[in-house]
C-alpha positions in Angstrom: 155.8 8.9 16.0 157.9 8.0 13.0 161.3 7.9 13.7 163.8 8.4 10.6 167.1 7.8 12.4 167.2 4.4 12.8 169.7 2.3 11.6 171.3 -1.2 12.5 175.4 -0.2 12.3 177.4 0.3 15.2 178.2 3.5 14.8 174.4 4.7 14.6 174.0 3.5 18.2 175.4 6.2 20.0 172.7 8.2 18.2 169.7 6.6 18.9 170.6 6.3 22.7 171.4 9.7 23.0 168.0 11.2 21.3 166.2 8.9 23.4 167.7 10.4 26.5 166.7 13.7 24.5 162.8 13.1 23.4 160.0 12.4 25.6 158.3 8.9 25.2 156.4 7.9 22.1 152.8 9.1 21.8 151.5 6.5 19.9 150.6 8.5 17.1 152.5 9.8 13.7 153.9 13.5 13.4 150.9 15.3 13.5 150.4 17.6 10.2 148.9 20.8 11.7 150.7 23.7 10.5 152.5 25.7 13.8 155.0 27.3 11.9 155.6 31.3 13.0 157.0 34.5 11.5 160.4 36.7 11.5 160.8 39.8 10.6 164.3 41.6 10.1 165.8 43.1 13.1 166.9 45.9 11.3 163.6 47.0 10.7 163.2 50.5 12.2 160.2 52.0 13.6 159.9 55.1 11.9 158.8 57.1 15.1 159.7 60.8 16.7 162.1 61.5 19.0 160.1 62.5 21.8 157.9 58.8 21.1 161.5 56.9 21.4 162.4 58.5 24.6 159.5 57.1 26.0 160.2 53.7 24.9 163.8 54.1 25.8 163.6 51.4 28.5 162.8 48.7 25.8 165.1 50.2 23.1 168.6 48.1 22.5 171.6 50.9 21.0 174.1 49.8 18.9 176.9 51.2 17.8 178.0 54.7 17.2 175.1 55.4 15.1 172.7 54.1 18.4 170.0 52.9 15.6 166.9 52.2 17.6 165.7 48.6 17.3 162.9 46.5 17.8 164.0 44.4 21.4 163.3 40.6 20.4 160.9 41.1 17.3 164.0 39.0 16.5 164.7 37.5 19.5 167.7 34.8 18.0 169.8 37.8 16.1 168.8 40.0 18.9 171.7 38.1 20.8 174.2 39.1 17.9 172.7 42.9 18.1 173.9 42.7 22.1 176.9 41.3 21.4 177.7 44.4 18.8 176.5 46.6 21.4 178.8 44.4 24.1 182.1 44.9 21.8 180.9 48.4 21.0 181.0 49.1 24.7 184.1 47.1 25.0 182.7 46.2 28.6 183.6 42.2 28.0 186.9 40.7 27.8 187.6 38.2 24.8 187.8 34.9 25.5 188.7 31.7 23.6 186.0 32.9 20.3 186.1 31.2 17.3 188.4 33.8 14.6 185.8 34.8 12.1 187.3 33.2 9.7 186.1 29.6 11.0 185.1 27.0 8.1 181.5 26.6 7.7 181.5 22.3 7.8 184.0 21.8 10.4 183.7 18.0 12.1 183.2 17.8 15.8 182.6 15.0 18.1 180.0 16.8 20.1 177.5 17.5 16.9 176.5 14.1 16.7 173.4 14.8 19.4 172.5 17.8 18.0 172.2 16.4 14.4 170.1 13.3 15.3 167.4 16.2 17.2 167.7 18.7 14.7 167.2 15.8 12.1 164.2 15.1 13.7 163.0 18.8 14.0 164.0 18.7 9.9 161.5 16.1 9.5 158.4 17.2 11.4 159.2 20.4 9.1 159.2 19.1 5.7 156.0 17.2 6.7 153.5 20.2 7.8 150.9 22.0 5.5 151.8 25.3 4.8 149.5 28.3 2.8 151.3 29.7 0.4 151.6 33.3 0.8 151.1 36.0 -2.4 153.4 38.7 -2.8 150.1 41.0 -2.5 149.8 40.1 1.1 151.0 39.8 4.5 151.9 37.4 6.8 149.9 38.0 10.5 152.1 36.7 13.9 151.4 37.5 17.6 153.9 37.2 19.7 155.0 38.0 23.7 158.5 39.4 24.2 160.9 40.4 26.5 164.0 42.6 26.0 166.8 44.7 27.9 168.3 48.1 27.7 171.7 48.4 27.9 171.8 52.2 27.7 172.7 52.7 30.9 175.7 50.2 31.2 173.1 47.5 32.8 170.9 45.1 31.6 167.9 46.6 32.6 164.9 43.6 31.8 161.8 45.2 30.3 158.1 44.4 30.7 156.5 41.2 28.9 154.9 42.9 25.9 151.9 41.7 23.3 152.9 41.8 20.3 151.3 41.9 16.5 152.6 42.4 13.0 151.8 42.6 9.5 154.6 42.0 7.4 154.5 42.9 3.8 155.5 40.1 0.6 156.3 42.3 -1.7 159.7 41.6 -3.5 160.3 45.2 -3.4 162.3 47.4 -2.3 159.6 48.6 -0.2 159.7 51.4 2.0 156.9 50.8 3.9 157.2 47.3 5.5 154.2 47.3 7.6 152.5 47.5 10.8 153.2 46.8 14.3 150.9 46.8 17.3 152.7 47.1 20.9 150.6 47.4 23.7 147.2 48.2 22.0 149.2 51.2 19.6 149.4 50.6 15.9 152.1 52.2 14.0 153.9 51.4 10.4 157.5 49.3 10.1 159.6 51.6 7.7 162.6 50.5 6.2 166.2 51.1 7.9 167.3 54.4 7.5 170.6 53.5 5.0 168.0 51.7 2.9 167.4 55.1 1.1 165.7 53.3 -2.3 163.6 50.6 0.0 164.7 47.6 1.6 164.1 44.4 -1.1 163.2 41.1 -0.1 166.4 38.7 1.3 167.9 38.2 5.0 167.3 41.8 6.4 163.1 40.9 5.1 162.8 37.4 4.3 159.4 37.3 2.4 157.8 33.7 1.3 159.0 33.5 -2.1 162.2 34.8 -0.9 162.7 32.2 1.4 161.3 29.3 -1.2 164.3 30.4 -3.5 167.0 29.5 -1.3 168.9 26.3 -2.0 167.5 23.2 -0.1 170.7 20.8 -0.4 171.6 21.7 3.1 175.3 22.0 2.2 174.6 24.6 -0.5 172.4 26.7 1.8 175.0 27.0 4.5 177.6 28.0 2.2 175.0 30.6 1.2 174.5 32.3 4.4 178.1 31.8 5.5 178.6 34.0 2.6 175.8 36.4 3.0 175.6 37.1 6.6 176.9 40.4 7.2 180.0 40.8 9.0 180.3 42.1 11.8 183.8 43.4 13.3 184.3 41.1 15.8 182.1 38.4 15.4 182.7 34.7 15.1 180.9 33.2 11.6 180.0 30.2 13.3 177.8 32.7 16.0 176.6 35.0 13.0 175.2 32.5 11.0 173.8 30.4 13.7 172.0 33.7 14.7 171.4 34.4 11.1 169.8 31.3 11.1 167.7 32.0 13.8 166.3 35.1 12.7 164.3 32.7 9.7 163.4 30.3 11.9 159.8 29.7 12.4 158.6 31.8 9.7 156.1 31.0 7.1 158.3 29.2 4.2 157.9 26.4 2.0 158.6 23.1 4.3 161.4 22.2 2.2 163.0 25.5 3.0 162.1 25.0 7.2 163.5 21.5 6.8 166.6 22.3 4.7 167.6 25.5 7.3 167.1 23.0 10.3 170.2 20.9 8.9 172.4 23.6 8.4 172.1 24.4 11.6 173.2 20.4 12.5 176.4 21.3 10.6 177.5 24.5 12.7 180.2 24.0 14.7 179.7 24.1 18.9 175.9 23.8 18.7 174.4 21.8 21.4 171.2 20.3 22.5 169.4 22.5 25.4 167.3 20.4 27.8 165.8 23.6 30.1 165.0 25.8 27.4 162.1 27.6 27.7 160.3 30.5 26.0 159.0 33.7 27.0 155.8 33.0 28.8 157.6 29.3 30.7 156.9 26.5 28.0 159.5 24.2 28.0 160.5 22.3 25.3 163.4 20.7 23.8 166.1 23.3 22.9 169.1 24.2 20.5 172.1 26.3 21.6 175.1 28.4 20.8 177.6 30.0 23.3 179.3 33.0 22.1 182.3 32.3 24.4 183.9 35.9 23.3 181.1 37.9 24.4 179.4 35.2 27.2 176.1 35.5 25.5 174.6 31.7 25.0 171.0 31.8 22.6 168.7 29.2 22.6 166.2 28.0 20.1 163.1 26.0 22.3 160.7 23.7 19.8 157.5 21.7 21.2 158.4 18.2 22.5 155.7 16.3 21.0 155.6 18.3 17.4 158.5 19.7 16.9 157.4 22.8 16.1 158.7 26.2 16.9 158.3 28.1 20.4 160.2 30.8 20.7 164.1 31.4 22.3 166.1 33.4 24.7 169.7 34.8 25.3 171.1 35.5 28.4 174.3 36.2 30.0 177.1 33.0 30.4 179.5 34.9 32.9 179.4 37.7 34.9 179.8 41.4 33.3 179.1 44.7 33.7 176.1 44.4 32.0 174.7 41.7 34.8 175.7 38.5 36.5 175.6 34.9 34.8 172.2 34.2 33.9 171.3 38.0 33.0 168.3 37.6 30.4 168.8 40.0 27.5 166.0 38.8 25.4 162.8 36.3 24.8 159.7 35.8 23.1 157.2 33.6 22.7 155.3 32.8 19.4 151.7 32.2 19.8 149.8 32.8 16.8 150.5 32.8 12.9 148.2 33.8 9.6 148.3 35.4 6.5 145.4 38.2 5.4 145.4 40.8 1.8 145.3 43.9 4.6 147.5 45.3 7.0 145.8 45.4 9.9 143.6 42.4 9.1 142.8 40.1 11.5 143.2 36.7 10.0 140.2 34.0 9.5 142.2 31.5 10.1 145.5 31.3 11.8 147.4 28.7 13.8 147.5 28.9 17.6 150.4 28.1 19.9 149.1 26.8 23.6 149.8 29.4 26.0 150.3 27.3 29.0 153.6 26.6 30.3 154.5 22.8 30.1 156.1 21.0 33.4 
């Protein structure tokens, strides 16, 4: 396996002992350059559905919010944690605790982000060296997925089902209002977009199509300042949180590598992220993980990536302290990403797509 952080000076060797406490033992090969990379859609995305068909899904519904939108549990699962903390303040159930103000500078130093970097440097890498398809705007980009998501409706954190999951999302620039498909549980129905989105929902953060996502800047500095600009606010909400989530919510998808690799070191520069050694996904894999506490709300989200390729796995967020939602360790949401393609149909089933082991690693 290559290593790209080496380095002679003194001040590199805290570093390199520190990711080698990290990452498991050398395989004796190179980065391999299968392509594992995974899709995102928008958590806004509604599904455009009756209201006799949501109260039967209310149990794996999350409410936000005065308008009590009904969203998608952990098609997103990263900005699914900044969707509970909404619903947390909404509910003003939590007390605030030491949070970051929202107005917290994007490229802040701190001590504790030297770990991180080096792991998320080498996540960056094995990014920018995979194969990936590039994706038309005439088509749609296949992923299969298992999640996991709670209801708060009912003042608890009430854990739904593991559910199989498959979308088509559409590339279209647009606005579009029909976004594409979703199968939950053998039933096929269309993604619309959100209902404010009155002239169609274009492509950007809330969809983040492949030539979308290949215009954004790759000069990791420059992209950060982007999305510490562009990530809505939310009242509240801690930037350093909402863009880390923000981040999260592209992570995995099908992009241009230089794009993957670019949004992997902005996360490095976030203040308060933090390597996660017991992450694991939805279905047990354990891998090497990336976190964020959001002290005000006690909600921590973790990233989980393979430990031999780097690649993505999925994430979880659960509860950091006791609330009325649940007790410390409370899972609000997970997934898993198994499978990834791109077909001309909704509804397709791809020729070729790339497959995720489903066996939980020891």
């Amino acid at each position: 396996m290559n290593d790209h952080t080496t380095g002679t000076s003194p001040e590199h060797d805290g570093d390199r002992e520190e990711l080698a406490r990290l990452l498991p033992a050398p395989a004796g090969r190179d980065l391999p350059h299968e392509q594992h990379l995974r899709r995102k859609e928008s958590l806004m995305h509604h599904i455009d559905r009756d209201q006799a068909t949501r109260a039967t899904r209310a149990t794996r519904a999350i409410r936000t919010g005065p308008a009590r939108r009904l969203l998608r549990p952990a098609l997103l699962a990263p900005a699914t944690a900044l969707t509970l903390a909404c619903a947390l303040a909404a509910g003003a159930v939590l007390n605030g605790g030491d949070g970051e103000s929202a107005g917290t500078a994007p490229h802040r130093a701190a001590a504790d982000m030297r770990p991180v970097a080096a792991l998320l440097g080498r996540i960056s890498d094995a990014a920018a060296r995979r194969d990936t398809p590039t994706v038309r705007d005439d088509q749609f980009v296949y992923a299969r997925e298992k999640t996991r998501g709670a209801d708060l409706t009912s003042g608890k954190a009430v854990l739904g089902p593991l559910l199989d999951r498959e979308t088509w999302i559409a590339q279209q620039p647009g606005p579009l209002h029909k976004l594409g498909l979703i199968r939950e549980d053998g039933e096929t129905f269309p993604l619309n977009a959100d209902f404010g989105d009155t002239d169609g929902t274009p492509a950007g953060l809330g969809r983040p199509t492949y030539r979308w996502l290949g215009s954004l800047p790759t000069d990791p500095d420059a992209l950060l300042a982007y999305l510490y600009a562009r990530t809505p606010h939310a009242e509240g909400r801690g930037r350093d949180q909402a863009v880390f989530e923000q981040i999260g919510s592209l992570l995995g998808g099908m992009m241009p590598p230089r794009t993957a690799a670019a949004l992997y070191q902005a996360a490095a520069r976030i203040p308060g992220v933090t390597p996660a050694p017991q992450a694991r996904d939805a279905i047990g894999r354990r891998g090497l993980g990336i976190a964020r506490d959001d002290t005000r709300y006690g909600v921590r989200t973790e990233w989980v990536f393979d430990a031999e390729d780097f690649s993505f796995l999925g994430s979880r967020s659960y509860l950091t302290k006791d609330t009325s939602y649940g007790k410390t360790g409370t899972l609000l949401s997970s997934e898993a990403e198994l499978e990834l393609g791109v077909v001309d149909k909704a509804g397709q089933e791809p020729a070729h797509r790339e497959r995720i082991p489903s066996a939980p690693r020891s």
